[in-house]
N, C-alpha and C positions, 0 to 999 in steps of 0.2 A: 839085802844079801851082801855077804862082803866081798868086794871086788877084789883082794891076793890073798892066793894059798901059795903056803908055803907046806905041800901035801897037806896040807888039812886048813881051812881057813882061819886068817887072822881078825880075828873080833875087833873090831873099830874101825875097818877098811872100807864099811859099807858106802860112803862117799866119798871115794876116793874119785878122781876123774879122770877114770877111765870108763869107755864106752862099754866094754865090755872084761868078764873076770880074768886074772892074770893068775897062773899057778908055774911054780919052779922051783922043785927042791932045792934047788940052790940060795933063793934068799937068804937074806940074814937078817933074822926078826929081832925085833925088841924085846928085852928081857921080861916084860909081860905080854907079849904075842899079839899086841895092839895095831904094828905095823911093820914098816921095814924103815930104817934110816934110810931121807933119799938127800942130805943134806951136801951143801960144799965141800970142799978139803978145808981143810983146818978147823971147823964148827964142830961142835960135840957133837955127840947121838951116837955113837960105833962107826962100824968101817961100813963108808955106804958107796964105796966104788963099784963092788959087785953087784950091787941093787942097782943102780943108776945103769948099769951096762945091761944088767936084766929088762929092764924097763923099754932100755930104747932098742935091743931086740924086740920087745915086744911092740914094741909101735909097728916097727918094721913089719912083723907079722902081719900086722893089725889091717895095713894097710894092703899088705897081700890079699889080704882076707879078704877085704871089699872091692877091691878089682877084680876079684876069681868072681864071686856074686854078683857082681857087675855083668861081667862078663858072662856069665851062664844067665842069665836075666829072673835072675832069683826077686823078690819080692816081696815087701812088708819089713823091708832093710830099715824099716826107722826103730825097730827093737835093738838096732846096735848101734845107732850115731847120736845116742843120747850123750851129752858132756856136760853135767852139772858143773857149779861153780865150786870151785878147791877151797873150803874152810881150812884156817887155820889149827896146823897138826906138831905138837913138839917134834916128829920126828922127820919132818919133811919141808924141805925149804920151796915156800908157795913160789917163789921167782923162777925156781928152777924147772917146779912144774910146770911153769905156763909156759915159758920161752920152749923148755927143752918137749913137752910129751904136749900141753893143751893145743899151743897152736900150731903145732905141724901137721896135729892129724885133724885141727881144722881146715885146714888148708888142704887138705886130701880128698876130704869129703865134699868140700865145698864146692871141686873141679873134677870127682867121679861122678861118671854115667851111669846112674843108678837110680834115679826119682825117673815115674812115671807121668807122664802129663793125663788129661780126660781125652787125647787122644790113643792115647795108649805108645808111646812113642815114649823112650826115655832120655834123659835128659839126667845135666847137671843144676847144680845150685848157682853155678856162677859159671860166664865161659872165661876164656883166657884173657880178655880186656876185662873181666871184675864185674861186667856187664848179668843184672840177675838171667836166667835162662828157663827158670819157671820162678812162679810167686808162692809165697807161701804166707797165707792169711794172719792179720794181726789184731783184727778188732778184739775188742775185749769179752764180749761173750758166745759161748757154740752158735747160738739164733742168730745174731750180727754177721759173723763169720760165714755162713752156711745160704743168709739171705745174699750175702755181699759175695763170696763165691759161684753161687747160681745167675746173679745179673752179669757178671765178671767176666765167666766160661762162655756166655754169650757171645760177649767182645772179642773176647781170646784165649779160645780153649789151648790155642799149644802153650799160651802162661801159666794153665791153671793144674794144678794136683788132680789127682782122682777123686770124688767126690766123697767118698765111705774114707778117706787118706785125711782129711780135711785135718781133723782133730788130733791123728798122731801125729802128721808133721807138726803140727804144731805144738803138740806136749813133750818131744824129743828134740826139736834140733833147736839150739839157744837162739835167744833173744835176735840176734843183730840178724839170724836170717830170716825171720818174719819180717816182710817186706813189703806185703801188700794189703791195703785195706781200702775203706769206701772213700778214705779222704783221694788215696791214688787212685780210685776207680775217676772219681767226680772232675780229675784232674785231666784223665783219658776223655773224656765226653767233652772238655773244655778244649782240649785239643783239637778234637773233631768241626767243631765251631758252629758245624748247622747241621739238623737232620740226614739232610740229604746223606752227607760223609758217613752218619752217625751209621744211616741206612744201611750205607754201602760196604760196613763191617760187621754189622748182625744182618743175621740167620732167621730174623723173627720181626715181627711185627714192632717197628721202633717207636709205635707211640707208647704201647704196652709196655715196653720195656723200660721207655722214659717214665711214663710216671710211677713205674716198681721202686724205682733210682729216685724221683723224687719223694715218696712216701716212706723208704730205707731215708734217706736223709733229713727229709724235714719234721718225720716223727723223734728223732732225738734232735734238731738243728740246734740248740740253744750250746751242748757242748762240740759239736762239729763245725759249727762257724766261728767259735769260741778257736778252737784249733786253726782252721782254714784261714782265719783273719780277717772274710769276709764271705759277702752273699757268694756263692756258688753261681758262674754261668752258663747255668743249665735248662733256662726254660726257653722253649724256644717260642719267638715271636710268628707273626703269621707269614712270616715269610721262610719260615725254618732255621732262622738265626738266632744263637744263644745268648740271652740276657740274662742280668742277675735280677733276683727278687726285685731291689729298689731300683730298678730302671724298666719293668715293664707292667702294664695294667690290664687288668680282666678286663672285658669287652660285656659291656651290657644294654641288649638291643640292639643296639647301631645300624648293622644289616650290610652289607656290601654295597649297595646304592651311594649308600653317602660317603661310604672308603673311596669309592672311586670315584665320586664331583669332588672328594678333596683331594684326590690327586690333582685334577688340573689346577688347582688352588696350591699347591707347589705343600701340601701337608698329606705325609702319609703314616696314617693312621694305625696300620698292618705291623709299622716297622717299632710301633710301642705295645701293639694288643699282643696280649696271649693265645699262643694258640688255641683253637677251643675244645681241643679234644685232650687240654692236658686236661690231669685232675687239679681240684684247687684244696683239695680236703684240707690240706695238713700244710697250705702256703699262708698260715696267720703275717696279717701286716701288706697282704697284696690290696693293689688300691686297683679303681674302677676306674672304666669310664664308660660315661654314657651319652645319649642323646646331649644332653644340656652342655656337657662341655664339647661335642663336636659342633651344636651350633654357635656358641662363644668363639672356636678358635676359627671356622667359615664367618663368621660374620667383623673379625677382626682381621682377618688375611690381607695383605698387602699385596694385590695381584695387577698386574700393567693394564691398560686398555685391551690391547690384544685379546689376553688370556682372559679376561671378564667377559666378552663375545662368548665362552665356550662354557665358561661356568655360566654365568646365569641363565644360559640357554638350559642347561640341565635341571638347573631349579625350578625351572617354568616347566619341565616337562615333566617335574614330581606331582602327584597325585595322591593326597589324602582326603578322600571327603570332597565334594563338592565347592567350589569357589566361584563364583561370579564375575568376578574380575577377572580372574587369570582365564579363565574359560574364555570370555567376552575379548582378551586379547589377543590370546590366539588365534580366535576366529578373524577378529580384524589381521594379524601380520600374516596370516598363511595366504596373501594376497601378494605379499613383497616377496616373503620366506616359504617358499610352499615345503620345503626339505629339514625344516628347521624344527619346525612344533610337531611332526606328526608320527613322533614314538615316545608314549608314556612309559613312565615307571611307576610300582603303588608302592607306596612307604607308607608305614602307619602313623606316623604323625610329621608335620611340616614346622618349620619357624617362620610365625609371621613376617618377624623384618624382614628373614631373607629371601623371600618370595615377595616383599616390598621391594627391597633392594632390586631383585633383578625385573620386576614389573616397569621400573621407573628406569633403569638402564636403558631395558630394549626398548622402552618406549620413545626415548632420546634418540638411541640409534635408528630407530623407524624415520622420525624426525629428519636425523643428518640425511640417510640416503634419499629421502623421498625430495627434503628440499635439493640436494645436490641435482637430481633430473630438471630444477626450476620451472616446468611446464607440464598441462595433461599430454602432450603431444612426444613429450621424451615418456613419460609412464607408460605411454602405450605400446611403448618403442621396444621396453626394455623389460615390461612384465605383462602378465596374461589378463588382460582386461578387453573388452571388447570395443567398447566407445566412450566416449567423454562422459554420457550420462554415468556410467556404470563407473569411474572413477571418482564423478561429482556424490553417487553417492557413500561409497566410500571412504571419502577423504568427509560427508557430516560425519560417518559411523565413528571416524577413528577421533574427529573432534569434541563429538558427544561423550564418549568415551574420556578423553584428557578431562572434562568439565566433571564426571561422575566421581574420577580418581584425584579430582584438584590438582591436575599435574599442567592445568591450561597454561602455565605460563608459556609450556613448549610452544606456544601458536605464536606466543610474541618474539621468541628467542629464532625459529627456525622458519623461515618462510615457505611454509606447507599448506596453503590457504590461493586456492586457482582466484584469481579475477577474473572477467569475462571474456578475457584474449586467453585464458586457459594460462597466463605465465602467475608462476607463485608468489605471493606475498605473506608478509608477517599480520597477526590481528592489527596491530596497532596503526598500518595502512591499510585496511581495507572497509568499506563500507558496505550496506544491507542496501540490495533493489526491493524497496516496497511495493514495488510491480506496478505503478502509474503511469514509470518512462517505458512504454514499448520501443521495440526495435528499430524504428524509424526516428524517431526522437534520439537514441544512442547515436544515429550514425549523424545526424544534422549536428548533436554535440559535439562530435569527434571532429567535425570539419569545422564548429566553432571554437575549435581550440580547448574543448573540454572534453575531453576523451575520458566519458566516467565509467565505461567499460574496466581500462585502466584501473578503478576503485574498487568498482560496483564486486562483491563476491560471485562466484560461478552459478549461476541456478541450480537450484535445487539441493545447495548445501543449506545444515541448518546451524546456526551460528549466535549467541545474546550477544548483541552492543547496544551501547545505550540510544537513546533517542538520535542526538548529535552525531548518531553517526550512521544517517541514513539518508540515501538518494533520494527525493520526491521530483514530481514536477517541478516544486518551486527549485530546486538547485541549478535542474537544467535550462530552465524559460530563459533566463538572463540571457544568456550567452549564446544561444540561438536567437533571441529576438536581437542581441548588438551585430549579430554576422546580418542577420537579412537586412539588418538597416544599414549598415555601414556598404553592405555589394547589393545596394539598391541599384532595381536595371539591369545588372551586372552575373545576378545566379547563371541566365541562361546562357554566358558565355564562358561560363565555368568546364570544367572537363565531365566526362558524363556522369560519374559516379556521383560528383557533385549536383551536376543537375536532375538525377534520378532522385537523389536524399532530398531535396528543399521542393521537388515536385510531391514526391510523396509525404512531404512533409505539410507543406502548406493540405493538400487531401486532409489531410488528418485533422489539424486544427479547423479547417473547414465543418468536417461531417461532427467533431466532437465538440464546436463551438457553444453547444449549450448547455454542457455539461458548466456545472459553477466555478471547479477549480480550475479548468481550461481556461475557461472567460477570462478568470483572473488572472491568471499565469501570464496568458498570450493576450492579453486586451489590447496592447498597440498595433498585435500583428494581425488580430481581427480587424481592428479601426484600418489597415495598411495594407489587405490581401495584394495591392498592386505593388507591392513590392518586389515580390514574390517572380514579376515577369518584365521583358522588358517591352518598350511600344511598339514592337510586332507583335509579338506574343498576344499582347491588350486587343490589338487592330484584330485579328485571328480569330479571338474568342467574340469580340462582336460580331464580326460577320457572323461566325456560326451560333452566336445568338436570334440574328434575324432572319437565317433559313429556318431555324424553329418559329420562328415566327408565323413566319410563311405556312412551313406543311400545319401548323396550329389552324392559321386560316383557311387556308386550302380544304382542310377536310371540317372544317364549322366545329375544332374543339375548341372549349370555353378556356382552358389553361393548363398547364402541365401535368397539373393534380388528375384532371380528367384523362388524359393522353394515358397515364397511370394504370389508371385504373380500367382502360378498355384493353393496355398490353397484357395486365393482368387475367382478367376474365377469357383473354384469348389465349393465357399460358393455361389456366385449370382446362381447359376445352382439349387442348392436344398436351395435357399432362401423363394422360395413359397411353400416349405414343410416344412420350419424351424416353431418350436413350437413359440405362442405366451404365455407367462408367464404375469399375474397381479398380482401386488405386494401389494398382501391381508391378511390380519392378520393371516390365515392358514400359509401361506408362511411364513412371517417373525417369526410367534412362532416357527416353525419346523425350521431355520436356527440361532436365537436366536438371531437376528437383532434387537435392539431395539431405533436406532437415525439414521437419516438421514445420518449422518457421516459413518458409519457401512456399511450402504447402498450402501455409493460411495464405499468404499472398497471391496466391493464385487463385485460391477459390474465392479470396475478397473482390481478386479482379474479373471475377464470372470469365474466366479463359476457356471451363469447359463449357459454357452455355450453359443450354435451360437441364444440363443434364443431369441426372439421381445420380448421388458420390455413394461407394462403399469404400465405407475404410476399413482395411486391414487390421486386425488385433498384433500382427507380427510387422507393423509401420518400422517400428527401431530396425531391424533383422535386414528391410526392404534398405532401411535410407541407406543401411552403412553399405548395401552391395553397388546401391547406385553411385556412393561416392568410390567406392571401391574401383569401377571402371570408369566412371568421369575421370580421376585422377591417372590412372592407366591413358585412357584415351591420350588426353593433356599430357604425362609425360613422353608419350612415344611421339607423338606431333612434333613436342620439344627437340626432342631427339634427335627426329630426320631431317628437321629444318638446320640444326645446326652443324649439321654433317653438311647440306647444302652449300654450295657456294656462291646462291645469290642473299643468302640473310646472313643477317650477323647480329648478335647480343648477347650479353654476360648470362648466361645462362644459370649459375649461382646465384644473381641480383636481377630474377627476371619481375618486373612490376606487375599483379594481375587486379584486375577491373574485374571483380565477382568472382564466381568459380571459372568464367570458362574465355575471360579477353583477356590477353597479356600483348605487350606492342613490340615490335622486333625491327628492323631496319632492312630495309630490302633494295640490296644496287644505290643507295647510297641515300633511299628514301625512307623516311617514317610513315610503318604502316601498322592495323592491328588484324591481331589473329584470333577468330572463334575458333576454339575448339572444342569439337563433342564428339563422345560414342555415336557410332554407329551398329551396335549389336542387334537392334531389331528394325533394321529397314525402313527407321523415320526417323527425322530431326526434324523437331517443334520450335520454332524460334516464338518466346513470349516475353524475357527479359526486355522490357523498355532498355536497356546497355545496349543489346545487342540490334536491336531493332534502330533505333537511334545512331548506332555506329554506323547501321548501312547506309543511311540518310545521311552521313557526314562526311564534309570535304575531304577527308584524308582517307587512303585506299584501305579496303576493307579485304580478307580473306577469309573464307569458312573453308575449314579443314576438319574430316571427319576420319575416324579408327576404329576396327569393330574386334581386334584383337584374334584376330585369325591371318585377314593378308597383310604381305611380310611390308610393304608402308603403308601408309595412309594416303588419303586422296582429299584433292583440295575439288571445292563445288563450286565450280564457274557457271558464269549467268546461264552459257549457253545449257550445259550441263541440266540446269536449274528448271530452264524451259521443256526442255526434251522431258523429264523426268514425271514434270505438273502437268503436262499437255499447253500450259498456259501460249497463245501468240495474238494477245493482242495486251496490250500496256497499255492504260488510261493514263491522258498526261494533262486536261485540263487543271488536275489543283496544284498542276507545281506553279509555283511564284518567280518572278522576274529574277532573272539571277543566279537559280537556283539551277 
């Protein structure tokens, strides 16, 4: 149609740029009716002052026009702000059109209130900073447009057109105001930086909406990145922050298990995976990752001491499938660590090294703490174990264990390996009791300056060393046969412990003398039993040789063997009247028995008589409650005495002779002290120490505790008397002097 009538139109006008038609009898058209002259002064064409003043009344109109519309809130205003581009016309000068009519009344339009937003709210093209005030879509086709407007209006409906508007704004208002498209959408989302913000400006479900935004983009990406200049950062990683394509990786398998043991590993995982509810359809060129490189960059990790305690704790606590090892470790550390191993996780598949790795870690660490206690006595102190047994055999479990996993070096490196004073050594010191030296034998060693307790491993660990490194008789003969030779005469004036170890020593080689490797061992000290005592001692045993003699004669027996065999036949005859005896914590606190070991020596020494023993199946349960108040007794004893103002001793550095003599100074004399339980209303004295102490020149005390009154009471002869009914004392066999 042609845009000026001059009353009737002028043919050729139809792209004229003007918005809308112009009519004014007044023109002054072209001699063929083509146009009007709109040219400068002095240029050919006719007289175009009238036309040019025509004209820019009519702008002026023009622009009435669209503020009146504006202002009534009329609508569908894009049929009048169309301004095509001014082709070249002989009778119009294009400079003068653009300066004087195209850009004024773009400029009018650009800054009227007249576009409506999807809120329904109207708006300009531009506010008075230049600043756009709505968008007006520019992609290249209606579909593009229409998909990239609907993601858009999400974000920011007061930026967006009306949605049925979409395509007239954009066929009517020139070039330079189409303004917004998917590259500026992509650029909005990059702003936002992570989810959460993303969130926090849609109206709608932001994953939905993200991958609408990434499937609009990555379905044409080849020319949109091409524009952009690079990857888009828009995908968000699992922490909701935006990465571009070539800086983040699909996630496959992995699981949150092993995201988070690599966090303590100082690598997180989250902040390179993809979320996983984006879509990946149309992200061609997105790389993985999986299992095999999450154990590559855990099994490469650079992590301190500290931080390894917590990861490979977690490794140990993964569970794929049954393992034997790592099973069998646990069960040994949840001894040390009871908090440590006892919440699994299941992942479906493991890496062996690194459940190597952290097997042989914690296994070291078991190692440091256990050797740092350097004793069963601090173990017992400091974790929940019940007695030494019960340490001894967990400390084979955990060695059998290093031997299974070849990790035994740790027995040479850490000293976790009890000898029989329970303090720790390394393998490479400690030696195997082949069980020939009994306990009588260790102690005469110990006072021969071989203390192979000190060597010997703890009983009842189980441990391979070679031949060379094992205790027998023959190691210990020597050095007990050079003491009794060297303090010939001289044992029985040894202190008691001593003279208790070489009495029951010498017993032993005596009764075991015919054994063959005995014979050989101790052949001098057999050839020498009178070593063993000094010339009283000797004088002593002959006399009470020749009162056997005597009652032999006396009653017409042939010789000992007989003597034997009539006490015998008199033991079967009142066998079914003999007492039966059970050996119940009553029992063992009044005799002050407190090991198995104790035990046997008491029953070797027939202390109960001809009487029937039952022994307890709960014996462990029994000894640790008797040592449990022996030691109570003992230390309250300790206690009150050293509150006392007539004793005095380091009570830190008190010396003890068995479990129950320790020696203290009293008024300015040395003296010693029994002390025992009194919780069931008897005290059994059978220790040779104690019995032997009473018979010795030096003052004797027995002090008894029964842990209810608030001291203890010490048991004076008189005391002693009153108590046994006893008052008469036999004194024919004491000896001259004595």
């Amino acid at each position: 149609m042609p845009r000026i009538f001059c009353d009737f139109p002028l043919l050729g006008t139809n792209n004229f740029s003007f918005p809308i038609v112009i009519n004014s009898p007044m023109f002054n058209p072209t001699e063929p009716r083509d146009g009007i002259p709109l040219v400068q002064p002095g240029r050919e064409g006719g007289d175009s002052d009238e036309n040019r003043n025509r004209i820019i009344e009519a702008i002026a109109l023009y622009n009435t026009m669209l503020d009146y519309f504006a202002t009534k809130g009329y609508k569908d205003l894009y049929n009048i702000v169309r301004i095509s581009e001014q082709p070249q016309k002989y009778w119009l000068d294009a400079d003068w059109v653009e300066q004087v009519l195209i850009q004024p009344i773009k400029e009018h339009i650009r800054t009227t209130t007249f576009i409506h937003n999807s809120l329904g709210d109207a708006c300009s093209l531009y506010d008075d900073c230049g600043t756009p005030s709505i968008f007006i879509m520019k992609d290249e086709t209606p579909e593009f447009r229409r998909k990239a407007w609907a993601l858009s209006n999400r974000l920011m409906p007061a930026m967006m057109t009306q949605k049925d508007e979409i395509e007239h704004w954009y066929n009517s208002l020139w070039i330079e105001c189409r303004n917004f498209g998917i590259i500026d959408l992509i650029k909005e989302v990059e702003e936002c930086g992570d989810l959460t913000t993303l969130n926090n400006r849609l109206s709608c479900d932001s994953i939905k909406w993200l991958n609408d935004l990434i499937s609009l983009f990555y379905h044409n990406s080849s020319k949109l990145i091409a524009e952009l200049e690079r990857n888009p950062s828009i995908l968000p990683n699992q922490y909701g922050d935006f990465l571009p394509l070539d800086k983040i990786y699909a996630e496959n398998n992995i699981g949150e298990t092993y995201k988070d043991i690599a966090l303590i590993a100082g690598i997180d995982f989250r902040e390179r995976l993809l979320d996983n509810r984006v879509s990946r359809e149309y992200l061609q060129g997105l790389q993985e990752l999986n299992l095999k490189n999450v154990f590559y960059e855990l099994i490469h990790a650079q992590i301190n001491q500290e931080t390894k305690i917590e990861f490979y704790k977690c490794i140990i606590n993964l569970r794929a499938g049954r393992n034997e090892r790592q099973n069998e470790f646990v069960e040994i550390a949840k001894r040390l660590y009871p908090d440590c191993f006892d919440q699994y996780s299941r992942v479906p598949y493991f890496n062996e090294k690194l459940l190597s790795d952290a097997l042989k870690f914690w296994r070291e660490m078991l190692c440091i703490d256990l050797s740092f206690c350097a004793s069963i006595n601090s173990v017992l102190e400091q974790y929940d174990f019940e007695n030494e047994r019960e340490v001894a055999e967990w400390v084979s479990k955990l060695a059998n264990h290093f031997r299974i996993c070849e990790d035994d070096n740790l027995l040479d490196k850490y000293a976790v390996l009890p000898n029989q004073h329970g303090v720790f050594m390394r393998k490479s010191e400690i030696f195997l009791d082949d069980g020939s030296v009994n306990e009588i034998l260790k102690d005469a060693a110990m006072y021969s300056e071989n203390d192979v307790r000190k060597k010997m491993l703890f009983r009842g660990i189980m441990l391979d060393l070679p031949s060379n490194r094992i205790i027998s008789l023959e190691y210990v003969a020597p050095a007990i046969t050079a003491f009794v030779r060297n303090n010939n005469k001289f044992i029985s004036k040894q202190n008691f412990e001593v003279r208790e170890t070489f009495r029951n020593t010498s017993a032993w080689i005596r009764n075991n003398r015919k054994d063959s490797k005995v014979s050989k061992c101790f052949k001098e000290l057999i050839e020498n039993f009178h070593w063993f005592y000094d010339d009283e001692e000797i004088a002593e045993s002959m006399a009470k040789s020749e009162q056997y003699d005597e009652v032999l004669k006396k009653y017409n027996v042939a010789d000992i063997n007989e003597l034997a065999n009539i006490l015998a036949s008199h033991s079967v005859v009142n066998a079914a009247e003999s007492e039966t005896i059970s050996i119940s914590k009553e029992l063992l606190a009044q005799w002050g028995i407190i090991s198995e070991e104790e035990l046997r020596k008491a029953l070797s020494k027939n202390v109960f008589g001809s009487a029937q023993i039952h022994h307890s199946k709960n014996s462990a349960e029994i000894f640790d409650y008797v040592k449990t108040i022996l030691n109570r007794a003992r230390n309250n004893i300790i206690n009150y005495l050293y509150e006392h103002d007539d004793y005095a001793f380091d009570r830190e550095n008190l010396q003890f002779i068995g479990n129950t003599i320790f020696r203290v100074r009293k008024l300015g004399y040395e003296i010693y002290i029994i002390a025992r339980p009194s919780d069931f209303e008897q005290v059994i004295l059978y220790y040779d120490t104690e019995i032997d102490l009473l018979e010795f020149d030096k003052e004797c005390e027995l002090w008894v505790e029964n842990g209810v009154d608030p001291i203890p009471k010490k048991i004076t002869l008189g005391r002693i008397l009153k108590l046994t009914g006893v008052n008469k004392i036999p004194l024919r066999s004491l000896k001259d002097g004595d």
